[in-house]
C-alpha positions in Angstrom: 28.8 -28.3 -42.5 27.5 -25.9 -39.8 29.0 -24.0 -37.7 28.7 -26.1 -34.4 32.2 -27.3 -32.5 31.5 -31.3 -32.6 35.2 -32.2 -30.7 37.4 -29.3 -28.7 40.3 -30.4 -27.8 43.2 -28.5 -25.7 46.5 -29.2 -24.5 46.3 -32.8 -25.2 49.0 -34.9 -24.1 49.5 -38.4 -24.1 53.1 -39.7 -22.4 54.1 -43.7 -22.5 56.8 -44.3 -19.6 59.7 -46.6 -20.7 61.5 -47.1 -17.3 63.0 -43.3 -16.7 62.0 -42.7 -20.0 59.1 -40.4 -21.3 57.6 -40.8 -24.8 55.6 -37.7 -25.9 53.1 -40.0 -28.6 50.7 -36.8 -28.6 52.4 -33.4 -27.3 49.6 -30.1 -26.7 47.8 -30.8 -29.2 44.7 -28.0 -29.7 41.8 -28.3 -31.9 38.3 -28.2 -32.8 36.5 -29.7 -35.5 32.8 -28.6 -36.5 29.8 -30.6 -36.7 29.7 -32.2 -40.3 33.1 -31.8 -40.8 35.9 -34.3 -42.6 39.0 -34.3 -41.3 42.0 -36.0 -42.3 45.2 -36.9 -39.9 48.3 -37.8 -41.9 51.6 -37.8 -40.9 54.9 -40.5 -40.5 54.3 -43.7 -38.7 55.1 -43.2 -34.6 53.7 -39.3 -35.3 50.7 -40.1 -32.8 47.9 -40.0 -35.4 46.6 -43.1 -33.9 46.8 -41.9 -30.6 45.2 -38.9 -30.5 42.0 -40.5 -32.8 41.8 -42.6 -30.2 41.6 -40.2 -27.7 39.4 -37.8 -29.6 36.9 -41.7 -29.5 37.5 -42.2 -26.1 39.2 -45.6 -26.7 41.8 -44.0 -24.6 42.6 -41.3 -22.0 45.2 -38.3 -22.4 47.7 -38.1 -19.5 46.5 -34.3 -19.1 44.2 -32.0 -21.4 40.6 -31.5 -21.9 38.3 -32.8 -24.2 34.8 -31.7 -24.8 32.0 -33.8 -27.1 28.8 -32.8 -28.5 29.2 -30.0 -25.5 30.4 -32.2 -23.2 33.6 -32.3 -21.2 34.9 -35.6 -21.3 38.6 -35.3 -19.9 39.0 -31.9 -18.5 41.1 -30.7 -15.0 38.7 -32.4 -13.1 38.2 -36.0 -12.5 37.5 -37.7 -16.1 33.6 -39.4 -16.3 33.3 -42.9 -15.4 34.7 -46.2 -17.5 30.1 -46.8 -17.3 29.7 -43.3 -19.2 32.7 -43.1 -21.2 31.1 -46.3 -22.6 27.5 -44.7 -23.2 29.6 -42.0 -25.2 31.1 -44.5 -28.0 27.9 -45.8 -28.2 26.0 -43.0 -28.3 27.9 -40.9 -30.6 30.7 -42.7 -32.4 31.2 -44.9 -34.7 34.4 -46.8 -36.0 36.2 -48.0 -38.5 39.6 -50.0 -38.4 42.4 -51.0 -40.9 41.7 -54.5 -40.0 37.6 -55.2 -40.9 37.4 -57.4 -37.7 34.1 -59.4 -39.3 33.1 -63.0 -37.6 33.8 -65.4 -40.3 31.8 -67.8 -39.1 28.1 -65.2 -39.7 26.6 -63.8 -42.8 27.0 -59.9 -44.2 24.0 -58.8 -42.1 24.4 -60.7 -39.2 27.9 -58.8 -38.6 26.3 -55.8 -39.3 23.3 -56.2 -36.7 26.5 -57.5 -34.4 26.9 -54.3 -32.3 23.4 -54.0 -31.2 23.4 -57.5 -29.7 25.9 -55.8 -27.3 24.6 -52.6 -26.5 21.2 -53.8 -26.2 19.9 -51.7 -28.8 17.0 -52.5 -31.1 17.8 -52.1 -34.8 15.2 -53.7 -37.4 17.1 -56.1 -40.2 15.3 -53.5 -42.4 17.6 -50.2 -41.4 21.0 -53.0 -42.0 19.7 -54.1 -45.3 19.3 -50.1 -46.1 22.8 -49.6 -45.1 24.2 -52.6 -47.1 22.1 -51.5 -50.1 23.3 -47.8 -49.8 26.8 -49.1 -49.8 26.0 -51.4 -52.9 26.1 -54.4 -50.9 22.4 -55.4 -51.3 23.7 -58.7 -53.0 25.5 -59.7 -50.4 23.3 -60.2 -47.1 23.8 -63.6 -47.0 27.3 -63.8 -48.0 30.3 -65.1 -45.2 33.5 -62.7 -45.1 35.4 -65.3 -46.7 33.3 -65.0 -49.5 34.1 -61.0 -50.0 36.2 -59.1 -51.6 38.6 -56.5 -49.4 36.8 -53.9 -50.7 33.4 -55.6 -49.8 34.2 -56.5 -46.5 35.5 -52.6 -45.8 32.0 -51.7 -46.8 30.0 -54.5 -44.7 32.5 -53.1 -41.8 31.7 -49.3 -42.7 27.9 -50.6 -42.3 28.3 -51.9 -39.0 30.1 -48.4 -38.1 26.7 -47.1 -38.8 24.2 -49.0 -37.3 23.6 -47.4 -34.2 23.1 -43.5 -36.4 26.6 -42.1 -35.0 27.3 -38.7 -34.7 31.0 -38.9 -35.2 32.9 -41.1 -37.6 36.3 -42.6 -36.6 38.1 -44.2 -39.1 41.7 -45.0 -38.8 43.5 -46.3 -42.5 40.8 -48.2 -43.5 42.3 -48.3 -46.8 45.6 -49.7 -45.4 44.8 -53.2 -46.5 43.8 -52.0 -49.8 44.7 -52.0 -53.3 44.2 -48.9 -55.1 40.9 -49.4 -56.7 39.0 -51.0 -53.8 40.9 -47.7 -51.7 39.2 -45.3 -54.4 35.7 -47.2 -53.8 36.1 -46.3 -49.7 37.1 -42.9 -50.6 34.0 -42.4 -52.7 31.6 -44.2 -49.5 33.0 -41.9 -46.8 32.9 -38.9 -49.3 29.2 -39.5 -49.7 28.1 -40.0 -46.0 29.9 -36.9 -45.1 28.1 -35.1 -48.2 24.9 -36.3 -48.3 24.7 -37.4 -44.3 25.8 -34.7 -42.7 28.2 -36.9 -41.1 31.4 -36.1 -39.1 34.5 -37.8 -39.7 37.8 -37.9 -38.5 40.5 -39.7 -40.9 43.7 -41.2 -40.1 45.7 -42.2 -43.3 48.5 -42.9 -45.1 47.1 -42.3 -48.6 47.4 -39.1 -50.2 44.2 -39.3 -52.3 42.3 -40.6 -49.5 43.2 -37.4 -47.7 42.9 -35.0 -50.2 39.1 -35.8 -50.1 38.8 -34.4 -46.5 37.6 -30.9 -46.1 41.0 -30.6 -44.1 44.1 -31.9 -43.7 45.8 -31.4 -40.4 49.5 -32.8 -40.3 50.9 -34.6 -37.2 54.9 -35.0 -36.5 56.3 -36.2 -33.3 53.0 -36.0 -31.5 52.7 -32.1 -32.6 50.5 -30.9 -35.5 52.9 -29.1 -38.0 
């Protein structure tokens, strides 16, 4: 890990309106989190973990606050960047994982994995997939549907996919939620290796206590604060 500020974030706030009502789902929130850094968000369901890795990967705007990336500012006092560039930026330097693997049943292990760069127009050579699925143990399995997976395997084919266009930043939001425990220890040992031996940033949301305790810190959320 180096000493480099990856995210800086201040004074983020995200408010939902419900008629007259106002729901604070992330309230000032300030942090920073270093280039190679693991990071895990935990905290009580409706906390705003969710929210505010969402935010901190642009898949959604704060109501007020700034955010800088990679020495950008992305949301700041002036007028946010455009929908064009906010979509270079996911592309560019995130990648992400979900709870749900979100795999097309109906094409093989490497064909979802080579997916994203059919949309971003981005060349990627079968051989630098097949690296990822062998580095993730999944060399066996190229030519294998989803349905033909384990959980565990299909985490790790989605985890792959996360990767193929070299992302600076790694989002990944209780991807052991769907789970049991040992195919959750087996995505706990992948993302503790690319953060180890990749350099690679991530940010965590989870609700597993084991998962988190792998992070390099754990920042607690409640009510949309951090604790």
């Amino acid at each position: 890990m180096t000493n480099a500020i990856s995210i800086s974030a201040q004074n983020l706030t995200k408010v939902y309106r419900r008629g007259t009502e106002e729901i604070f789902a992330v309230n000032n929130i300030s942090l920073e989190i270093k280039t190679g850094e693991y990071v895990a968000f935990i905290g009580p369901s409706g906390s705003g973990k969710t929210t505010l890795i969402n935010i901190l990967g642009c898949l959604d705007n704060p109501t007020s606050g700034s955010l800088i990336i990679a020495g950008r500012t992305i949301f700041g006092q002036k007028k946010a960047v455009s929908e064009r560039e906010l979509t270079k930026v996911r592309r560019e330097l995130f990648g992400y994982i979900f709870q749900k693997f979100y795999l097309i049943p109906t094409l093989n292990v490497l064909e979802n994995v080579l997916l994203p760069c059919t949309f971003y127009r981005k060349d990627a050579t079968d051989d630098y997939a097949a690296d990822l699925l062998h580095s993730l143990g999944m060399e066996k399995r190229m030519t294998h549907l989803p349905g033909q997976l384990s959980g565990g395997e299909m985490q790790r084919v989605a985890i792959a996919r996360s990767l193929i266009n070299r992302p600076k930043i790694l989002l990944a939001d209780e991807p052991t939620g769907n789970l049991d425990s040992a195919r959750s220890e087996e995505i706990s040992h992948v993302l503790h290796e690319l953060n180890r031996k990749e350099g690679l940033t991530i940010i965590l949301v989870t609700h597993n206590p084991a998962l988190a305790k792998t992070a390099d810190r754990i920042v607690e959320l409640k009510d949309g604060k951090v604790l």
